[in-house]
N, C-alpha and C positions, 0 to 999 in steps of 0.2 A: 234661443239657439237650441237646435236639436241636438238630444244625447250623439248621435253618429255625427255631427258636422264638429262638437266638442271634441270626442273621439279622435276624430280627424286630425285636424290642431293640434291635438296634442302630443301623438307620435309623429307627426312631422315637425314638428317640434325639436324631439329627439333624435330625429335621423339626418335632419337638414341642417347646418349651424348657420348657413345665413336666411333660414327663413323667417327667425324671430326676429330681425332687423327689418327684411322686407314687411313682413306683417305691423309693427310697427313705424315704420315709414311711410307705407302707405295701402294702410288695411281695407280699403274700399276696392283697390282691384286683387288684392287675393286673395280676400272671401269672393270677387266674381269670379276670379281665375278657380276659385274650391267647389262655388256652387253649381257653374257654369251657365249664371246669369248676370243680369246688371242687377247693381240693389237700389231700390227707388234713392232720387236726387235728395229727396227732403228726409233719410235717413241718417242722420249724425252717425259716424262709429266710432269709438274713443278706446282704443287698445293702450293696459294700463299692466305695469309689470312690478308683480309681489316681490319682496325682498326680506331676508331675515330681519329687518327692522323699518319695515312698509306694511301697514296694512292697509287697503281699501274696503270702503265702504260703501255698495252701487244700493238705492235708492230704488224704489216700483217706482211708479209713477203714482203722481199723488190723487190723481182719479182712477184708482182701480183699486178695490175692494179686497181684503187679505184672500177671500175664497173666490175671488175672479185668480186672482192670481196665481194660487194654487193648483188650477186649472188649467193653467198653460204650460206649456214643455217649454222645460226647464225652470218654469218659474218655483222662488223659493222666498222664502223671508227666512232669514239664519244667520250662522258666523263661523269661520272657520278661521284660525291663528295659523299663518303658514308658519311648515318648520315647527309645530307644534303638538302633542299628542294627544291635544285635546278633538274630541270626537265633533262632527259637526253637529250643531248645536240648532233648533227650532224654538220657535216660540212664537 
């Protein structure tokens, strides 16, 4: 996901209250309603919502290489503690 589509999301996020129920209901037409395409059929999209006592933990895929991955916008391998002061964290 690109920094500006994250961006996106995010203060609409904050200006919209029921858009983070739409987005989680059903996130395949409002990432197309955001990008203003269709996103391929065989694209899973799994919208997951952090909580002071939720962490997730999303996974690369297991065939791609820490510096393919590194490579890709947005891609990361890290941890962040929501709700927490702890800095994000690489390795």
């Amino acid at each position: 996901m690109s920094e500006d589509l994250r961006t996106g999301i995010r203060a609409k996020l904050q200006e919209d209250p029921d858009f983070r129920e739409r987005l989680k209901a059903d996130p395949r037409t409002v990432l197309t309603e955001i990008v203003g395409q269709e996103l391929p059929e065989d694209v899973e999209i799994v919208v997951v919502e952090n909580g002071p006592k939720t962490f997730h933990i999303v996974l690369p895929p297991s065939d791609i290489s820490i510096d393919e991955l590194d490579a890709t916008v947005g891609g990361s391998v890290g941890w962040t503690w929501p709700g927490s002061n702890f800095p994000r964290t690489s390795f």
